[in-house]
C-alpha positions as CSV (number, residue, x, y, z in Angstrom):
1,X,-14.9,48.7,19.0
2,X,-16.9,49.3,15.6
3,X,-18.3,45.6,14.8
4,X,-18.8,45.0,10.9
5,X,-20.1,42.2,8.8
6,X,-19.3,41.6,4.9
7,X,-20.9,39.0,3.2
8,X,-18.4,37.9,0.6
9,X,-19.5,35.2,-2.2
10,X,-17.7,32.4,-2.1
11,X,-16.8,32.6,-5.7
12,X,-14.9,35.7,-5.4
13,X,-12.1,33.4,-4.1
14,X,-10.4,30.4,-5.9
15,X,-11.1,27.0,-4.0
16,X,-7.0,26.8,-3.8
17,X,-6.7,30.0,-2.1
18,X,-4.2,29.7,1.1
19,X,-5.9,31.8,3.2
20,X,-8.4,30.5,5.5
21,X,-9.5,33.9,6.1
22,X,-8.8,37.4,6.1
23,X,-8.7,40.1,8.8
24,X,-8.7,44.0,8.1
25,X,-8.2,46.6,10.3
26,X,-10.1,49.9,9.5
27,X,-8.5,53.3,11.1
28,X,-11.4,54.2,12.0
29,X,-11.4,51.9,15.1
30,X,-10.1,48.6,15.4
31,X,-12.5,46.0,13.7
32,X,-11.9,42.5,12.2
33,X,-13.8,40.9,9.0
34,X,-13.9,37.2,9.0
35,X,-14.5,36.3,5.7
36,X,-15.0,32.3,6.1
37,X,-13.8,30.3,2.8
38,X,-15.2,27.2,3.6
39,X,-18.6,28.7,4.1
40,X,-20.5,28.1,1.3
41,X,-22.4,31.4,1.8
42,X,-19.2,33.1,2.8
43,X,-20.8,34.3,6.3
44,X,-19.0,33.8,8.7
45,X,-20.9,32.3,12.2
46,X,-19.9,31.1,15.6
47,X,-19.7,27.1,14.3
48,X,-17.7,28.2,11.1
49,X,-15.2,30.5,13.5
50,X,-15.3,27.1,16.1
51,X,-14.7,24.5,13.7
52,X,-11.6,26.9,12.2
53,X,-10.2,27.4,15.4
54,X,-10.3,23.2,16.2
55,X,-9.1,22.7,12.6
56,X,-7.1,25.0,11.3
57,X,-6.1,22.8,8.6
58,X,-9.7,22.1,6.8
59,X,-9.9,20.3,4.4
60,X,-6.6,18.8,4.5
61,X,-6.9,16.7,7.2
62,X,-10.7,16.0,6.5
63,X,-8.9,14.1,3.2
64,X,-6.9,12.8,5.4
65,X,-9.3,11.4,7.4
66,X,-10.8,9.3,4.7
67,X,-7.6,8.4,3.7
68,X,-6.5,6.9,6.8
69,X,-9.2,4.6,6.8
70,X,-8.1,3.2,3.4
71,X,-4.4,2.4,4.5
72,X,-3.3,-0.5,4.2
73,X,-3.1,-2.7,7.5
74,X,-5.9,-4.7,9.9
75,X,-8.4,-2.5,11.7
76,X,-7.1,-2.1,15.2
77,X,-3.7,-0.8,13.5
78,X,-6.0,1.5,11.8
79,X,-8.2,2.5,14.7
80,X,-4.6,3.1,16.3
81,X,-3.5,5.0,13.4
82,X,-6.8,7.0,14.0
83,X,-6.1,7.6,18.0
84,X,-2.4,8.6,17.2
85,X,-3.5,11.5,15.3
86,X,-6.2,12.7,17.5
87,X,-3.7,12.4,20.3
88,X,-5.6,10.2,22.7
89,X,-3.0,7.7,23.3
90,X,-2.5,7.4,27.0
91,X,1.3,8.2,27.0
92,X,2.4,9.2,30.6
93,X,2.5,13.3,29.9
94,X,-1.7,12.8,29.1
95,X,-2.0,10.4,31.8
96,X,-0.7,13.0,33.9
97,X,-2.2,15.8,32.8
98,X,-5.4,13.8,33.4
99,X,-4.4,13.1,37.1
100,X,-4.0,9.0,36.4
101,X,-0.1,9.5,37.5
102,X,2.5,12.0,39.0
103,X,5.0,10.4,36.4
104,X,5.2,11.8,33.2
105,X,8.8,10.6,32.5
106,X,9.1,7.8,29.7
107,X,9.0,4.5,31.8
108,X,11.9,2.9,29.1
109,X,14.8,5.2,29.0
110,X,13.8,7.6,31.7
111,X,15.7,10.6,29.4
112,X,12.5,12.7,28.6
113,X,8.7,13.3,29.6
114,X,7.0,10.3,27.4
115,X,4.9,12.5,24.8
116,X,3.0,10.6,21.6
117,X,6.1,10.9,19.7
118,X,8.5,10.1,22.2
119,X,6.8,6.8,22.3
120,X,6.7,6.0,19.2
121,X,9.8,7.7,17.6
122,X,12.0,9.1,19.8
123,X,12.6,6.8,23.2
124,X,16.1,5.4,22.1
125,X,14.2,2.1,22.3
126,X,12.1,3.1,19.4
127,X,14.8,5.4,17.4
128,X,17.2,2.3,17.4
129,X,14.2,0.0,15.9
130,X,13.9,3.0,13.2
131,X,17.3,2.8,12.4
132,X,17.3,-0.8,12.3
133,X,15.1,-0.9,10.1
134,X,16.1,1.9,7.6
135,X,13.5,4.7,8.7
136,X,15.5,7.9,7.7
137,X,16.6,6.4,4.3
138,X,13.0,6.0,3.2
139,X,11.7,9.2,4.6
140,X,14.4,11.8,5.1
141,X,12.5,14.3,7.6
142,X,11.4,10.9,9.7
143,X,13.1,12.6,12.9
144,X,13.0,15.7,12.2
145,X,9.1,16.7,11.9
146,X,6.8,17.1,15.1
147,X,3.4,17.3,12.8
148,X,1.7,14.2,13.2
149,X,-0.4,14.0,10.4
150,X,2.5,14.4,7.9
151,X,4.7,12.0,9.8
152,X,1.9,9.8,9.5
153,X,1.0,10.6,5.9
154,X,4.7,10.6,4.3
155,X,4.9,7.1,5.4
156,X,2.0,5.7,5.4
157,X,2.4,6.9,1.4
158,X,5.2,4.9,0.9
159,X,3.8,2.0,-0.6
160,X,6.6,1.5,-3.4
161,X,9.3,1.9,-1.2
162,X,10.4,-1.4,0.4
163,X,12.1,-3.8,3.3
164,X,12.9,-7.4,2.7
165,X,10.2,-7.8,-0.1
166,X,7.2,-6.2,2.4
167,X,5.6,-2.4,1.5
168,X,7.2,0.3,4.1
169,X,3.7,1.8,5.1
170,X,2.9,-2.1,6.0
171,X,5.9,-2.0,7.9
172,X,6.1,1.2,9.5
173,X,2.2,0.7,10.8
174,X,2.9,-2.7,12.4
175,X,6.1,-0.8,13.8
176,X,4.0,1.7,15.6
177,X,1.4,-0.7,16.9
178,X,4.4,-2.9,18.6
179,X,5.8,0.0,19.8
180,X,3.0,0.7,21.7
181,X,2.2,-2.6,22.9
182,X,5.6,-3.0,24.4
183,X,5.4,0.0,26.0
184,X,2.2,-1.2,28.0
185,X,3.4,-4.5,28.5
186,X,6.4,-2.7,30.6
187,X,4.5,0.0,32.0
188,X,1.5,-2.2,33.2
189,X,3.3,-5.8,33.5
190,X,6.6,-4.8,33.9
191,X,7.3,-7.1,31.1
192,X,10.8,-6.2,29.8
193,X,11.7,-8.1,27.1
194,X,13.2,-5.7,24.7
195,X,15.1,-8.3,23.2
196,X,11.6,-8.7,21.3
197,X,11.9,-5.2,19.6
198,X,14.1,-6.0,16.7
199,X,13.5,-5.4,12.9
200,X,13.1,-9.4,12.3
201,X,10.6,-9.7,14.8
202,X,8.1,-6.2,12.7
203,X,9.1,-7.5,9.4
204,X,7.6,-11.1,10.4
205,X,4.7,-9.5,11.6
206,X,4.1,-7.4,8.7
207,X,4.6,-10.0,6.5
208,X,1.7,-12.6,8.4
209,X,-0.6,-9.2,7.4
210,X,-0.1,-10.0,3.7
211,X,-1.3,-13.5,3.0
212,X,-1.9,-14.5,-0.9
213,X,-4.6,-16.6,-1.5
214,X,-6.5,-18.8,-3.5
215,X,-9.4,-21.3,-4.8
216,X,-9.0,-24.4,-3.7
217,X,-11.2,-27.4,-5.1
218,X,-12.5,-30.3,-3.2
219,X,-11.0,-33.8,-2.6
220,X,-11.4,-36.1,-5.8
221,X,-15.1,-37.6,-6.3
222,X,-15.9,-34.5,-4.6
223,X,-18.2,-31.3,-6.3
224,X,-17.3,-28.1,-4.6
225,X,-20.3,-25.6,-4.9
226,X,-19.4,-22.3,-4.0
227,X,-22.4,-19.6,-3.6
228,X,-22.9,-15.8,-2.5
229,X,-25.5,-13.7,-2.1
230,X,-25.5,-9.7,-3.0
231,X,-28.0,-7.0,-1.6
232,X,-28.1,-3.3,-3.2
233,X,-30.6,-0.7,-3.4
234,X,-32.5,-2.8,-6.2
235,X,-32.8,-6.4,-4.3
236,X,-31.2,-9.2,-3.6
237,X,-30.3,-12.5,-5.4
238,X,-28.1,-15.6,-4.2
239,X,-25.7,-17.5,-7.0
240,X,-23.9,-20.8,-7.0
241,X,-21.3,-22.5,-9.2
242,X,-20.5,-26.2,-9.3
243,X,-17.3,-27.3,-10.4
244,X,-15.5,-31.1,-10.2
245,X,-12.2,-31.6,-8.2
246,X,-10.1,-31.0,-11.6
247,X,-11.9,-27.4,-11.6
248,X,-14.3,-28.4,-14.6
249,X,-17.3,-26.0,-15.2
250,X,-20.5,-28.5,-14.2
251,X,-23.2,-25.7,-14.2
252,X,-24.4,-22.6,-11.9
253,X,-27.8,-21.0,-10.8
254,X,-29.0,-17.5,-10.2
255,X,-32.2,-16.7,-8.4
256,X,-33.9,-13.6,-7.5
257,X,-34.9,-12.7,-4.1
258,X,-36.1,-9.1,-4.4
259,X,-36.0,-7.2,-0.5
260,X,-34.0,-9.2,1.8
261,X,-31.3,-8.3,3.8
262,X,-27.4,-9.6,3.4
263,X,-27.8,-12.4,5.5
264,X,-30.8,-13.9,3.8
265,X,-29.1,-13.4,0.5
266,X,-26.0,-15.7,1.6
267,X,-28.5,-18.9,3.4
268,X,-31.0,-18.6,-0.2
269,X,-28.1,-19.9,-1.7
270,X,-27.6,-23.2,0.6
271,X,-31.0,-23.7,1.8
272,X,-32.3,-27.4,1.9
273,X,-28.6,-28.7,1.4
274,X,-26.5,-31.2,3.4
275,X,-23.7,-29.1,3.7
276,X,-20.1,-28.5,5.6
277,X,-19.5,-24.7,5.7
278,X,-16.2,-22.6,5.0
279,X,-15.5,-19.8,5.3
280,X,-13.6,-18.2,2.0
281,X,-12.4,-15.0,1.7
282,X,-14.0,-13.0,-1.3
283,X,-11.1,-13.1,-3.6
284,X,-11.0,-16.8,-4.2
285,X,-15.4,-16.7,-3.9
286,X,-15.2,-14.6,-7.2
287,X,-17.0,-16.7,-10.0
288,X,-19.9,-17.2,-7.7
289,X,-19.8,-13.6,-6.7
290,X,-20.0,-12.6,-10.0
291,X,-23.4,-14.3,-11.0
292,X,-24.5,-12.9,-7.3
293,X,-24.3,-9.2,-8.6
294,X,-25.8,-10.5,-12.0
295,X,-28.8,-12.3,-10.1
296,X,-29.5,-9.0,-8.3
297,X,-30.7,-7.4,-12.3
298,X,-32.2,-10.4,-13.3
299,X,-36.3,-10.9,-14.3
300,X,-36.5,-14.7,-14.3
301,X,-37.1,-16.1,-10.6
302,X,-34.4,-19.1,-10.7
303,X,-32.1,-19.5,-13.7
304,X,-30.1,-22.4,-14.2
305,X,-26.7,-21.6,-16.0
306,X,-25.3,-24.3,-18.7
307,X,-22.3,-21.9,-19.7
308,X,-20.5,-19.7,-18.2
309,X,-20.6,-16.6,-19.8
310,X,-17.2,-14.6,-21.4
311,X,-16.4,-12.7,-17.5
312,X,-17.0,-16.1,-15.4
313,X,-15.0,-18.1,-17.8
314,X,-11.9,-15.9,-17.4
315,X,-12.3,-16.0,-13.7
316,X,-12.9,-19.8,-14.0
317,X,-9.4,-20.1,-16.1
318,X,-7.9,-17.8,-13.0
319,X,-9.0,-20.4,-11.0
320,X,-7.9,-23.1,-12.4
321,X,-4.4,-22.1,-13.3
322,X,-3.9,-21.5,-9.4
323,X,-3.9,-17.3,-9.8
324,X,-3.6,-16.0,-6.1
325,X,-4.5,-12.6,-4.7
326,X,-3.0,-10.7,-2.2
327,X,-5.0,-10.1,1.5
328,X,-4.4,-8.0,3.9
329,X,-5.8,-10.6,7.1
């Protein structure tokens, strides 16, 4: 065998190009070119022909990857999510490929060896939940494809299309994640209560994910202060904002802290006070995190705020007409 190598500039192909690479066979004796596209340098070396072979599809699913991480739902659906498509869920055929069990039958319906999307698709435990809850008419090729990461994608895209007022990707990740559960519960506890997997009980589920809140002031007599702190590469400052129990504007502060870390930040802004702490999500926190960020570019030490200025006054009026924000909890 004749071994060649061809450096190819990687701007002699268009960054949309299909191929992945290219293979030529001289007939002057059998030989193969790899001419690597996501190289930069367009040389192909043993980690370039490794990381092809583990990923054929590049890029693609290295977007994906980042985009699974920004899909809507709580983190251990989305660490799920994230073990689905790497296929490390312990179904029985891995379990007994990886000598944990002689069984690799599907523990529910005992019809077919329990792969990844057997579990979560195909058992007729799961396909009759699907149904149930309208699967096929909101992604036609919902049964029909075996490639995870577009099974995955298709639906975890359909954000407009919904089911009894909550998103479909909300409800087909809850789905999955239940699914799954279940299955261990039966597998490990024996616990057997299918009655459980119905389409009322995801879609009540789902819809606990997506909670809408809101500012809420004190009792009456009382001032509610409400303070943040904000660290980036410049500093860190600390704000707070008073307001009466009728949501009146009473005054603010800003003050600059300079290096700190995140958690400094947040006790500058309560330190020396008798004070009951809340937690509040950042949604309803937003006037005081908005003079946080502005304290962080500030020059005086401690600023005392009289007005509110034309951003804080619109979030203030939010506020106060009871505006509530949607949070995935």
């Amino acid at each position: 065998m004749m071994l060649m190598t061809m450096i190819i500039q990687a701007d002699m192909y268009d960054d949309d190009a299909p191929l992945e690479y290219l293979m030529r066979t001289p007939v002057w004796g059998l030989c193969m070119i790899l001419c690597m596209h996501r190289n930069s340098s367009g040389r192909y070396s043993v980690k370039s022909g490794y990381e092809v072979l583990l990923n054929p599809n590049g890029e693609d699913n290295q977007r994906f990857w980042k985009w699974i991480w920004k899909a809507r739902g709580t983190q251990r659906v989305k660490m799920f999510m994230w073990e689905v498509t790497h296929g490390k869920i312990m179904c029985n055929v891995e379990r007994n490929k990886r000598g944990f069990t002689n069984f690799d039958g599907c523990g529910l319906c005992s019809s077919a060896p329990e792969t990844m999307f057997h579990v979560l698709r195909d058992c007729s435990l799961a396909m009759r939940l699907w149904n149930q809850l309208g699967a096929e008419q909101i992604e036609n090729n919902f049964f029909h494809t075996n490639d995870v990461f577009r099974w995955l994608a298709s639906n975890l895209q359909s954000i407009d299309a919904q089911i009894n007022g909550v998103s479909w990707d909300i409800v087909f990740a809850v789905g999955l994640w239940w699914l799954w559960k279940w299955r261990n519960s039966f597998v490990f506890y024996r616990d057997s209560h299918h009655s459980e997997l119905s389409p009322n009980f995801i879609l009540n589920e789902a819809k606990t994910y997506l909670s809408f809140i809101a500012w809420q002031p004190g009792g009456l007599g009382w001032v509610t202060v409400n303070t943040n702190g904000n660290v980036n590469s410049r500093g860190g400052g600390c704000a707070g904002v008073f307001r009466d129990h009728f949501d009146h504007w009473l005054g603010g502060f800003t003050l600059v802290l300079g290096r700190c870390d995140h958690l400094e930040a947040e006790l500058w802004g309560i330190q020396g006070w008798e004070v009951e702490v809340k937690k509040i999500f950042r949604e309803t926190n937003s006037v005081a995190d908005h003079f946080a960020r502005l304290a962080v570019t500030g020059e005086s030490e401690l600023v005392w705020l009289d007005n509110p200025d034309c951003e804080a006054d619109l979030l203030l009026n939010a506020d106060c007409i009871g505006v509530v924000w949607s949070k995935l909890i």
